[in-house]
C-alpha positions in Angstrom: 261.4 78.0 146.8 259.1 79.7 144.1 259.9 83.3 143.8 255.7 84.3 143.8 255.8 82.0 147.2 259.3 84.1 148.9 257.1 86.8 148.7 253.7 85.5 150.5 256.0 83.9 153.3 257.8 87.3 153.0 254.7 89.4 153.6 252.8 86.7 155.9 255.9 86.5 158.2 256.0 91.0 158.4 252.1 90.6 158.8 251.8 88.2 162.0 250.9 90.3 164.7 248.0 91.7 162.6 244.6 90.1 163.5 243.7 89.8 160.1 245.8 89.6 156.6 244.3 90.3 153.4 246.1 88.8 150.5 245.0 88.1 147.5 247.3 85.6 145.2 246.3 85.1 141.4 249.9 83.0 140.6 250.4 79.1 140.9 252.7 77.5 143.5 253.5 74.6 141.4 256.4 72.6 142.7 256.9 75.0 145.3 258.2 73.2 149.4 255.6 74.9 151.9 256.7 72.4 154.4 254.9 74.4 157.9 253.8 77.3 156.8 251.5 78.9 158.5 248.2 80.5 156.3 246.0 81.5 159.3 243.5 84.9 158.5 245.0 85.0 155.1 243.0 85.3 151.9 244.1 83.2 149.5 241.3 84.0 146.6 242.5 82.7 143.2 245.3 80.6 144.7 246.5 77.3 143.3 248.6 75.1 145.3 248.7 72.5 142.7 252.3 70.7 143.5 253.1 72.3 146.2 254.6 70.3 149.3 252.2 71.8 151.9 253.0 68.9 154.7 252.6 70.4 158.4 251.2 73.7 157.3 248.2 75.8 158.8 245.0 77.0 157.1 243.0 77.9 160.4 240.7 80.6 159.8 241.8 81.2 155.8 239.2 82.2 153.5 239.2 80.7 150.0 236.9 80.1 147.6 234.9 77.0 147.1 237.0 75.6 143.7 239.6 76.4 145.3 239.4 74.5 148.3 238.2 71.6 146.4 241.6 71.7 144.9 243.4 72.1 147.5 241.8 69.3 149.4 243.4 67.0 146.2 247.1 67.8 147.0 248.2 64.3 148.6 251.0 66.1 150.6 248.1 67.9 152.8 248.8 65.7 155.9 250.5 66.4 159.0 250.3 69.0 162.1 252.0 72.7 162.5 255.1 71.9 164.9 254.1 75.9 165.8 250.7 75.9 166.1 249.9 72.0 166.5 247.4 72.5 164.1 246.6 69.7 161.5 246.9 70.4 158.2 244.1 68.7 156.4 241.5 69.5 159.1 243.0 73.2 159.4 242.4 73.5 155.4 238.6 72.3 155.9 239.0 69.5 154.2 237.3 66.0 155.0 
């Protein structure tokens, strides 16, 4: 796993009793396995998931920006449903 990625999982997993999680990620996650994680209230502003495996993970709720989301609607591994949540990944994301 991507060192810049230990930490979001690191600091998304201290934050999820919080209603709302503010984080704000500038780094790429290129080649990184995100395989279920679970994104929900976070702010991912700046954030480039561009190789990263991000089968069965959740996006409900996550705020990024427009280019962003545009990009991260092109990552073929964006399929799948949360085991946790049962959320699906693609629709989660807000992609079509």
């Amino acid at each position: 796993m991507c060192l810049c990625m230990y930490f979001i999982l690191s600091f998304l997993r201290l934050s999820q009793y919080n209603s709302s999680i503010y984080l704000f990620v500038s780094s790429s996650s290129l080649g990184c396995t995100l395989q279920g994680s679970i994104f929900s209230n976070a702010v991912l502003s700046g954030t480039s998931f561009a190789g990263a495996d991000l089968t069965d993970s959740d996006f409900t709720d996550t705020y990024m920006g427009e280019f962003d989301l545009k990009n991260l609607c092109k990552n073929p591994t964006l399929s799948g449903t949360n085991p946790k949540t049962q959320a699906p990944t693609k629709e989660s994301a807000g992609c079509k």
